[in-house]
C-alpha positions in Angstrom: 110.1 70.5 120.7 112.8 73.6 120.6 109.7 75.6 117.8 107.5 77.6 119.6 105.4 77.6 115.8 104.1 74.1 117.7 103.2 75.4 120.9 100.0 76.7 122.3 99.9 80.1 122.7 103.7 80.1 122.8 103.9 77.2 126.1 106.7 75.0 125.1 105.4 72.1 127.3 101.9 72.1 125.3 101.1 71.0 122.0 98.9 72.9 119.7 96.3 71.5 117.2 97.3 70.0 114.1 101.2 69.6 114.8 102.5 66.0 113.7 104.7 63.6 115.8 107.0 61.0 114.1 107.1 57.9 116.3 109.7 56.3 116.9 109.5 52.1 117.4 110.0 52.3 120.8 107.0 55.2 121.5 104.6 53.5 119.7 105.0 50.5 121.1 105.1 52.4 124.7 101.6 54.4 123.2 99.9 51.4 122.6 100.9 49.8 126.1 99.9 53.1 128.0 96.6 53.5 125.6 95.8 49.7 127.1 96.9 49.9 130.4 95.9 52.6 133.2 98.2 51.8 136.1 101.3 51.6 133.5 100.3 55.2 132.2 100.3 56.2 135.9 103.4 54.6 136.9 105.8 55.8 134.1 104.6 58.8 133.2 103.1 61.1 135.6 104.7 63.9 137.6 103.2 65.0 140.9 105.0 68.0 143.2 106.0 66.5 146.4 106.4 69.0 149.5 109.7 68.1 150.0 111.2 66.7 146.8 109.7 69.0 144.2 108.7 67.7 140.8 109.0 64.1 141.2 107.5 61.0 139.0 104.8 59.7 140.6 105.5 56.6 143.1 102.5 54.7 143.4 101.6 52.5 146.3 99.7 49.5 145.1 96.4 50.7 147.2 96.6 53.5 144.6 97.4 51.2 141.8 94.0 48.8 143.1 92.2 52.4 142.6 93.4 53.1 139.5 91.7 49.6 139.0 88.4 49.8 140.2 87.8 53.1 138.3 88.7 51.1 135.3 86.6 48.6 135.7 83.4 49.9 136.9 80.9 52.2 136.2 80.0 53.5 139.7 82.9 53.4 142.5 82.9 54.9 145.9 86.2 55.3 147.8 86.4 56.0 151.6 89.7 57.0 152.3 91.7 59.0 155.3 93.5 62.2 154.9 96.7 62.8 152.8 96.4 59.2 151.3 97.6 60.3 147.5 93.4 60.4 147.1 93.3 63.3 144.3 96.8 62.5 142.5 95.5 59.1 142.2 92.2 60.5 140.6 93.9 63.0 138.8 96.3 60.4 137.1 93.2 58.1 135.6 91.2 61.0 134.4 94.6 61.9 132.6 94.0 58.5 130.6 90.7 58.8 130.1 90.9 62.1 127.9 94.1 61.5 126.2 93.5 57.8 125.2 90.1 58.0 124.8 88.3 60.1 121.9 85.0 62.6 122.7 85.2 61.6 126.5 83.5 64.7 128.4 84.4 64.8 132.0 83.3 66.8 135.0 85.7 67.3 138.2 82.9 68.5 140.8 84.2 69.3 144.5 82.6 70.7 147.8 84.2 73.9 147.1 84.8 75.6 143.1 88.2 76.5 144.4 89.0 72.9 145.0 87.5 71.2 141.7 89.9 74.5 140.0 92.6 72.7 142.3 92.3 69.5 141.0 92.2 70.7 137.9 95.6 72.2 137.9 96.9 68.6 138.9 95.9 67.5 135.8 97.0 70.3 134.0 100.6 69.9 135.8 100.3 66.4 135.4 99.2 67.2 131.3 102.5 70.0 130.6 105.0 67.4 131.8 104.1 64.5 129.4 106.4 63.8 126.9 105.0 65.2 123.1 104.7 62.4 121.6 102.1 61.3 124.2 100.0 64.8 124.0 97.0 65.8 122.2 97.0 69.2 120.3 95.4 71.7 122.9 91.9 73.7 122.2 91.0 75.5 125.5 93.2 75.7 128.4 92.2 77.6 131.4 91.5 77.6 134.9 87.9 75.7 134.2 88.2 74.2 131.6 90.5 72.1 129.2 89.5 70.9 125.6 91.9 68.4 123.4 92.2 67.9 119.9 90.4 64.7 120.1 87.1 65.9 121.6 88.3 65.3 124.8 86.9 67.9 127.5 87.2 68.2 131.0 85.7 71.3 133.0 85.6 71.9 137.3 82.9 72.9 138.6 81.3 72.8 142.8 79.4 70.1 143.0 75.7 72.0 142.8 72.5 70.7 141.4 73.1 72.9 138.0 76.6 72.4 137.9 76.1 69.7 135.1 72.5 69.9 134.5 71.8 69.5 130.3 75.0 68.4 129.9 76.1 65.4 128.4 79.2 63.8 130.1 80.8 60.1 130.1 82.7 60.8 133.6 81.6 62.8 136.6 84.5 62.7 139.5 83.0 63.9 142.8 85.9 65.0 145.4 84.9 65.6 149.1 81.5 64.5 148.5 81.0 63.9 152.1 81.4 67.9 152.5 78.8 69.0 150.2 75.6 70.0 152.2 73.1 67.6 152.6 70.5 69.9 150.9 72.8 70.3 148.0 74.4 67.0 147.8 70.6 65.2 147.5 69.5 67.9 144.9 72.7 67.5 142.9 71.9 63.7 142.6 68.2 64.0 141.5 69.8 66.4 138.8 73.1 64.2 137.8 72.2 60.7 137.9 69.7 60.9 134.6 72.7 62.2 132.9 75.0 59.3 133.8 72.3 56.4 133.6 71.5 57.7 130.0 74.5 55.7 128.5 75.6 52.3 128.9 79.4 52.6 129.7 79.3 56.3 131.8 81.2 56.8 135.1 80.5 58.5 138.6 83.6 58.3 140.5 83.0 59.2 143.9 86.1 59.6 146.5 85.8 61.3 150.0 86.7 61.4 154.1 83.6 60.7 156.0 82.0 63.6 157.5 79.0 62.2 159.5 76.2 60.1 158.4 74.7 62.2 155.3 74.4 60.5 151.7 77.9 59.6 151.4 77.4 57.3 154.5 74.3 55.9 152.9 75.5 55.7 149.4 79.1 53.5 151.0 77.0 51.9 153.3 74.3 50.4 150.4 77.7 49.9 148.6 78.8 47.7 150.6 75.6 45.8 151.7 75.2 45.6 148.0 72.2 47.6 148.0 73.2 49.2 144.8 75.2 48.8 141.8 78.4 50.9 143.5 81.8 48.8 143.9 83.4 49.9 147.5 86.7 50.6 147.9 88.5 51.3 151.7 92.1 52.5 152.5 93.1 52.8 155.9 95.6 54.8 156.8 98.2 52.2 157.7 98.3 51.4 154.1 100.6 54.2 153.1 104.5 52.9 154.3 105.9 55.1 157.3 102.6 55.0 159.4 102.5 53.1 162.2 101.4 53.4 165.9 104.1 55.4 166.5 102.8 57.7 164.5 99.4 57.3 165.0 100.1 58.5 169.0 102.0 61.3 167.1 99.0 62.3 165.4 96.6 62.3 167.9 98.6 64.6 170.2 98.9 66.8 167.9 95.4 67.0 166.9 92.6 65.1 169.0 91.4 61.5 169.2 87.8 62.5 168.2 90.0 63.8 164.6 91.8 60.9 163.9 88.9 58.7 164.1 87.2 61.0 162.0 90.0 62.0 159.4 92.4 58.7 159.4 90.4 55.9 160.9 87.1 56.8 158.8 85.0 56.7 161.1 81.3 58.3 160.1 81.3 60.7 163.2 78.5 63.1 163.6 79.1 66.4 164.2 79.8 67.8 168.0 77.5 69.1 170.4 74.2 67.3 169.2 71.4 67.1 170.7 71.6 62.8 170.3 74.8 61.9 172.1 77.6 60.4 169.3 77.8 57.5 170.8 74.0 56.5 170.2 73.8 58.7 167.1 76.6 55.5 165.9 74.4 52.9 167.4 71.1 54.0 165.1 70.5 51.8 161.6 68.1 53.1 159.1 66.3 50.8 156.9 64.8 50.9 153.1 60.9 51.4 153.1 58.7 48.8 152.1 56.8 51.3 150.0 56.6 54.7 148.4 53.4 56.8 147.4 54.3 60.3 146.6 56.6 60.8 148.3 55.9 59.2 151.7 58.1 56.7 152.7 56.6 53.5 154.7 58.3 51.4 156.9 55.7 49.3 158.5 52.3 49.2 156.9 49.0 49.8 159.6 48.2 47.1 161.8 44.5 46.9 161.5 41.7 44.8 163.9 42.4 40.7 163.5 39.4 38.9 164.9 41.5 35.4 164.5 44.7 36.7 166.3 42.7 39.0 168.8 44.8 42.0 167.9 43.0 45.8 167.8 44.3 48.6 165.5 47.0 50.3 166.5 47.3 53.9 167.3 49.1 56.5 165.5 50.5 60.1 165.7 51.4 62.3 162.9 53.5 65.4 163.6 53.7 68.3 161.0 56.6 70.5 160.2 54.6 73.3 157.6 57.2 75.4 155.2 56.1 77.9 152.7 56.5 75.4 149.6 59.2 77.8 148.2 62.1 74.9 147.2 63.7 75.8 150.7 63.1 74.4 153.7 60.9 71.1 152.9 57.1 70.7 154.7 57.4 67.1 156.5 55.7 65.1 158.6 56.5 62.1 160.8 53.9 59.2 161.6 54.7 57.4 164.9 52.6 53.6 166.2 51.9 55.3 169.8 50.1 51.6 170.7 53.2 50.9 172.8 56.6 51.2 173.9 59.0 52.0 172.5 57.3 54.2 170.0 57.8 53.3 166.3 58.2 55.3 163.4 56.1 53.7 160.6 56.5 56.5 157.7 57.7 59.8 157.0 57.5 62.7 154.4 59.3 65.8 153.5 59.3 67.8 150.1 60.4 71.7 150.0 58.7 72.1 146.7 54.6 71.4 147.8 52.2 74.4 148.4 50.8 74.4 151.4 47.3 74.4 150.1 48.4 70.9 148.7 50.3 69.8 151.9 47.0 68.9 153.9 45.5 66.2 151.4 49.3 64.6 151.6 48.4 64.3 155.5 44.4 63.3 155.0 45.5 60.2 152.9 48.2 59.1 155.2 46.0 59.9 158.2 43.1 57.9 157.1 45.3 54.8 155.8 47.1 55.0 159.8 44.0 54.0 161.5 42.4 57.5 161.3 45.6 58.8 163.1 45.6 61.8 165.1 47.4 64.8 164.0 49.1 67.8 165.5 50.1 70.3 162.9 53.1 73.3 163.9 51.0 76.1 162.6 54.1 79.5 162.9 54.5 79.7 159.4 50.8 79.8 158.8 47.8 78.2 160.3 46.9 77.0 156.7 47.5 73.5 156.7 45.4 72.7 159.9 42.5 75.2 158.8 42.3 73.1 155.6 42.5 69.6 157.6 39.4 70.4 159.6 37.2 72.8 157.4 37.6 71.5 153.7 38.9 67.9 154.6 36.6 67.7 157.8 39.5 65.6 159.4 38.5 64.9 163.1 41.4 63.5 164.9 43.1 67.0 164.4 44.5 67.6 168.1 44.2 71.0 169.4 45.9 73.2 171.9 45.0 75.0 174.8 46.4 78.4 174.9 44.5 80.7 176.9 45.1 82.8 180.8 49.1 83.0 180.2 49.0 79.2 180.6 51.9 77.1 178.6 50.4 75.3 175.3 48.3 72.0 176.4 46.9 69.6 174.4 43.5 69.4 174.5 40.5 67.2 173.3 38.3 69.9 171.4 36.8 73.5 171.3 36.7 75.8 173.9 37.9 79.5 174.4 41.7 80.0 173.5 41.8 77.0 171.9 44.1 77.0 168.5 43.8 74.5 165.5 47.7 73.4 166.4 50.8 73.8 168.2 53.2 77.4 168.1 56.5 75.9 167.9 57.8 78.7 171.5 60.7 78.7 173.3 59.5 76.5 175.7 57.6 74.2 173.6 61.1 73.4 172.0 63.1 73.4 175.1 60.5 70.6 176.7 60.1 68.6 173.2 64.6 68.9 173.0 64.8 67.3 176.3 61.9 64.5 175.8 63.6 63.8 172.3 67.1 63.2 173.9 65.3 60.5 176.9 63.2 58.5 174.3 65.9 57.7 171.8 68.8 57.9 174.7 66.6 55.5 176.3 65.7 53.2 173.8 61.7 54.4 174.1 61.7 55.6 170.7 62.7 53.4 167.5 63.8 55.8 164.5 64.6 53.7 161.2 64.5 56.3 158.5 67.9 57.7 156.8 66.7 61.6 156.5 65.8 61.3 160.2 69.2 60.1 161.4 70.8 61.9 159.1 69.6 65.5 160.6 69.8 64.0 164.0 73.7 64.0 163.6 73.6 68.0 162.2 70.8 68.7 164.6 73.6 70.9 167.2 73.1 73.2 170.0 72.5 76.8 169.2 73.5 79.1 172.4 70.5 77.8 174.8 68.0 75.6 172.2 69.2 73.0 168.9 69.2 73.8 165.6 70.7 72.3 162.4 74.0 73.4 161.8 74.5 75.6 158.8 74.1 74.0 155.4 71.6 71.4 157.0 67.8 70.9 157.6 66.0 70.1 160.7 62.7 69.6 159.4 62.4 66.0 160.2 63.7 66.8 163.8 61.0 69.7 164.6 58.3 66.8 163.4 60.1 65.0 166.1 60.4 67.8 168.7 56.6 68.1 168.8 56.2 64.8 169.1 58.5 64.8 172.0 56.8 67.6 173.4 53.1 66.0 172.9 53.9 63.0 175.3 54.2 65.1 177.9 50.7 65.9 177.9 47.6 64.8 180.1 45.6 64.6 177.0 48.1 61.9 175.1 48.7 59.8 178.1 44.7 59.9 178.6 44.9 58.2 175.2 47.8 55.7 175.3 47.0 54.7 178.7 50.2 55.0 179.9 52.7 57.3 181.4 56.4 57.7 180.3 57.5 58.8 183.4 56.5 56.1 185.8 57.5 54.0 183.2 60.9 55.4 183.2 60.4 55.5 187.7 59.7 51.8 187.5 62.4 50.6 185.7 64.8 52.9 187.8 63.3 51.0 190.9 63.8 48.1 189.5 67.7 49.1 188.8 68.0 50.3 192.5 66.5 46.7 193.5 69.0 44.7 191.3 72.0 46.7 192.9 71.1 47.0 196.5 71.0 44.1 199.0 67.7 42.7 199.8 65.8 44.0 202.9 65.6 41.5 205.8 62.1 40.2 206.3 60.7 40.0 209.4 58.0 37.3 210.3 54.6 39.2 211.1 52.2 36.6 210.5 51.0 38.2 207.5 51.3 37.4 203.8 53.2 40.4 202.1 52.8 41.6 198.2 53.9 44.4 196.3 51.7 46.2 193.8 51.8 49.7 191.5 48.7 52.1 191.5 48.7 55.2 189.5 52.6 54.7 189.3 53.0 54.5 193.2 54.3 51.1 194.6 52.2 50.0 197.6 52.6 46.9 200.5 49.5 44.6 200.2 48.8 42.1 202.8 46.5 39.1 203.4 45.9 40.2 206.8 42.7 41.5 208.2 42.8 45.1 208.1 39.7 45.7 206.6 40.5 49.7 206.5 43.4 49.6 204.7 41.9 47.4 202.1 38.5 49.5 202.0 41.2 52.7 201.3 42.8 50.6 198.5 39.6 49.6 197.0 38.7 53.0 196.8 42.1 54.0 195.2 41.7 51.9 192.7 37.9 53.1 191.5 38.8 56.5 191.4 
């Protein structure tokens, strides 16, 4: 098209509105076979810019081709996919068909980053200017955000934020990098996007990214492929694409790291460095759905109550409270934890960043009272609130207190008394004990933690000079629940109540390692009848002889 009088705004490679093509035989019939057929589109007519090559028609692999496919086909896709895999041209390409082929389709190309979506956006624009005429729509808007078509088609890029689409109306939404997007951000964005897409019956959510630790793009491709949920999975590994091979996987790693190749080319969902949790556990933990849901507390395991058939006694149970200032920022949780045994269980858990605190303590009351009248220990820095509600309004009286008084650390203690507070000042030292209790229970397989949130912050949950903290962009408010947990099982007053002590558990066991790798002792013949037995966590040499002081001494042991 030599006129510029058919160009938009004077771009000889766009069409403007209105301006009629005469087919030729031979395009129609190739309009109608590209109109019916994705991968053919893709194939013969797009133009990508190679690095080396220039501007270059688009050589598919037939991974990308099987892509091409599945967005085709179905109405929710996920793709896990490596680095440098063709991932966005691929995308690009079948959004391309969507709006030209397809009448009033209104698409949104949401990425980690604005810059990026924009960037993806200019691949389709790229892609759009090097189409042959007769294959174009007329163009209405054309800019960095957005593009509009003469057939109603639209297609805008946006970061992928909880009002990025919000009101809008669109048949496609294409999320790039969603494994990148802050979890705070990514799980808003989906409470805000997902009424828009399930309003219609043949809508899309495409969803492409490289892991990036275990955040709602793990759980989404995980239920994906447990077929949890309505999402068809799709996997390439990066010995898909021709020319990589070991060779160049040792190439790779040198010059980057093994930890980044797992990560980036093998896929694997790798927390982030420096947790508190080692990685290699952190990959060893499975979360589980709940069993049931009451605003907004999630149940894993339902209270075991007295069974005068089966013998069994209610269980006990903690709750630990994390209070925010309801202000749609950091979220008020709470964790509730079956302290009858070991390892302790969590049963149920709760976090919203939108409740008021004055609303916050009947949440705990009715969770409280259904766990067996559990105790609770509230964090009270933000404001002492929540507790002062529990036990004056709500007259709750398994609310554990804390000793503070005569420059003593903070003890947990059984009731009132001078210095006493209605909850526990997250200090310095309080954190530093609760970190390190944390990291023994669950590296030591004491503590069983089944809820997605939880694990979730665990793996974003980093050290912060000389404590932990979540890493930017993520919440820890789960974690601290956890923390003061941690920190309570330390205390006189909790083992007084579970009747058992971690530590000479955790003693025990290493005798009992020691035992299993040394050689035995010999025994020597004394005429007596030897046995081995553990009081107050200290292993003792009993005998059938008759010293009658020694067994007066351990009589006496044992009644105190």
């Amino acid at each position: 098209m030599s006129d510029n009088k058919d160009s938009y705004r004077d771009n000889p490679l766009l069409k403007k509105v209105g301006v009629q093509v005469k087919y030729t035989q031979e395009q129609a019939q190739e309009y109608v076979r590209c109109a019916k057929d994705p991968v053919y589109f893709a194939e013969h007519y797009i133009k990508i810019v190679n690095v080396d090559r220039g501007l270059m028609p688009f050589e598919m692999w037939d991974f990308q081709k099987d892509m091409i496919r599945l967005f085709h086909k179905n109405r929710f896709a996920i793709t896990k996919c490596p680095r440098q895999v063709g991932k966005t041209t691929t995308s690009v390409a079948y959004l391309l068909w969507l709006t030209l082929f397809n009448d009033t389709q209104n698409v949104a190309v949401l990425a980690n980053k604005g810059s990026l979506a924009r960037d993806i956006l200019a691949k389709y624009q790229l892609a759009y200017e090097n189409l042959p005429m007769w294959l174009q729509q007329g163009v209405v808007i054309w800019n960095k955000g957005n593009v509009e078509l003469e057939n109603g088609s639209k297609i805008r890029a946006d970061s992928t934020s909880s009002a990025a689409i919000r009101g809008g109306s669109f048949n496609c939404v294409f999320l790039d990098e969603f494994a990148f997007v802050p979890p705070n951000i990514a799980h808003e964005f989906f409470n805000s996007v997902y009424p828009v897409i399930s309003s219609g019956k043949t809508t899309k959510i495409i969803i492409v990214s490289t892991p990036n630790g275990m955040n709602l793009f793990y759980k989404m491709w995980m239920d994906a492929i447990g077929k949890k949920s309505d999402y068809q999975s799709f996997e390439i590994h990066w010995s898909m694409v021709p020319g990589r091979d070991e060779a160049w996987k040792e190439e790779t790693i040198r010059n980057t790291s093994e930890e980044q190749f797992r990560q980036e080319f093998e896929c694997e969902f790798l927390g982030s460095t420096n947790t508190l949790i080692s990685g290699q556990k952190l990959a060893q933990m499975a979360y589980m759905d709940p069993i049931a849901k009451h605003d907004k507390v999630n149940v894993y395991e339902m209270p075991i109550k007295e069974d005068g058939e089966t013998h069994k006694t209610d269980h006990l149970y903690a709750i630990c409270v994390d209070v925010s200032e309801g202000k749609n920022m950091d979220s008020s949780a709470f964790v509730v934890m079956d302290i009858s045994a070991m390892p302790y269980k969590m049963v149920a858990t709760y976090h919203s960043s939108s409740i008021h605190p004055v609303l916050f303590p009947t949440v705990i009351y009715n969770t409280a009272r259904l766990f067996n009248d559990a105790y609770v220990l509230v964090e009270i820095n933000n404001t002492p609130q929540v507790a002062d509600i529990l036990h004056s309004e709500l007259e709750y009286e398994n609310l554990w207190k804390v000793f503070t008084g005569n420059k003593k650390p903070q003890q947990l203690s059984a009731g009132f008394a001078r210095g006493v507070q209605l909850g526990l000042k997250m200090s310095p030292q309080v954190k530093r004990i609760g970190c390190s209790n944390l990291k023994m229970l669950v590296e030591g397989d004491k503590m069983v933690i089944n809820d997605f949130d939880v694990i979730s912050e665990l793996t974003t949950f980093v050290q912060d000079k000389n404590s932990f903290a979540a890493e930017e962009g993520s919440n820890d408010d789960l974690v601290m629940c956890l923390v003061t947990f941690a920190w309570a099982t330390t205390q006189k007053y909790f083992k007084e109540i579970v009747s058992h002590d971690i530590r000479k558990q955790f003693q025990v066991e290493h005798m009992n390692q020691i035992d299993d790798e040394t050689l035995p002792e010999p025994i020597i013949e004394d005429g007596l009848n030897h046995g081995l037995e553990l009081m107050d966590g200290d292993l003792w040499d009993s005998t059938s002889g008759g010293d009658t002081y020694g067994t007066f001494i351990r009589d006496m042991m044992r009644n105190l």
